[in-house]
C-alpha positions in Angstrom: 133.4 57.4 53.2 131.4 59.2 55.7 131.7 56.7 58.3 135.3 56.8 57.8 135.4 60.1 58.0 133.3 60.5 61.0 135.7 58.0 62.5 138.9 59.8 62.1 137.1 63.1 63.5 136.6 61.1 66.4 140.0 60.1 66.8 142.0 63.2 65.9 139.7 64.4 68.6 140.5 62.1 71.1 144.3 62.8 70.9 143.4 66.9 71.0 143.4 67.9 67.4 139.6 69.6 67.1 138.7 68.1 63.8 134.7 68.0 62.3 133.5 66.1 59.2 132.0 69.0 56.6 129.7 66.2 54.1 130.6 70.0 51.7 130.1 68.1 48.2 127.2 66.5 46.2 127.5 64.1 43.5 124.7 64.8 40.4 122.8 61.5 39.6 123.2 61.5 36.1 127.2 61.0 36.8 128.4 57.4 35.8 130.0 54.8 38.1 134.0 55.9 37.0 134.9 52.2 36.7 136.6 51.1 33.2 136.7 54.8 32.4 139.9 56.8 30.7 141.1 59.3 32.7 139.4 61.7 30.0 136.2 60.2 30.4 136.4 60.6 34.3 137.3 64.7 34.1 134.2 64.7 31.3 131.8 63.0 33.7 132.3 64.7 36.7 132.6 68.1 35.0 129.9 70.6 36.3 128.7 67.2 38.3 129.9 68.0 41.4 128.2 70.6 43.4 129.5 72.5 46.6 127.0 72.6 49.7 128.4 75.8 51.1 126.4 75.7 53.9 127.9 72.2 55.1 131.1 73.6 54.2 133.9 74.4 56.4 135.2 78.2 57.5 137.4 79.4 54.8 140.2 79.3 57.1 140.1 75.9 58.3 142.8 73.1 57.1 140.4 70.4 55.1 141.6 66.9 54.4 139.9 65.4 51.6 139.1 62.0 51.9 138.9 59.6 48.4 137.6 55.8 48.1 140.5 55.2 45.6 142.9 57.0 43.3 143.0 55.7 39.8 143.4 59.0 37.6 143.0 61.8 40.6 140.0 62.8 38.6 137.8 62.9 41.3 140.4 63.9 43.9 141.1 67.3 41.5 136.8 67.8 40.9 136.2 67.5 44.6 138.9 70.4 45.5 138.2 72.8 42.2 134.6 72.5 43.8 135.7 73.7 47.2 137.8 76.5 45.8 135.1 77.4 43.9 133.7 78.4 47.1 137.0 79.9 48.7 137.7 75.9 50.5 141.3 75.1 50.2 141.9 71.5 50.4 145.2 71.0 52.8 145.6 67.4 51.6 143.9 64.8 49.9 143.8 61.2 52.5 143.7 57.7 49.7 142.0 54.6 52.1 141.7 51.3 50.0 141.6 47.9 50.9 142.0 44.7 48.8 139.1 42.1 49.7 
């Protein structure tokens, strides 16, 4: 997701919209892989999992877009932004990029 996200920096940027990537979040290693998980399970395995950086995070006034692999539940979509308000980062929007192989 980085990449992707560094990619659409560089683009927004390119048209004239200033736009960084802010890597603000941390994933503990004794989460599970979410797949085959309820959407209880999910909430319960990312709770007090997910970790703000602040000091990768963006100013508290910037517009963020979070960016997610996949939505199944919105689990991790609704971890990701309680952990940035947690530190006074509003998530704007959340962005879903998936592809079928």
């Amino acid at each position: 997701m980085l990449a992707i996200a560094d990619h659409c920096a560089r683009a927004l940027r390119a048209s004239g919209v200033d736009a960084q990537v802010a890597p603000a979040l941390r994933l503990h290693a004794l989460a599970r892989d979410s797949v085959g998980l309820t959407a209880e399970d999910r909430t319960a395995n990312l709770a007090g999992r997910l970790r703000p950086v602040p000091r990768r995070a963006p100013p508290q006034d910037i517009p963020v877009l979070l960016l997610d692999d996949v939505i199944t539940t919105g689990a991790t979509a609704v971890a990701c932004t309680e952990a940035l308000a947690s530190i006074d980062v509003r998530v704007t929007a959340v962005l879903t990029l998936t592809t079928v192989a």
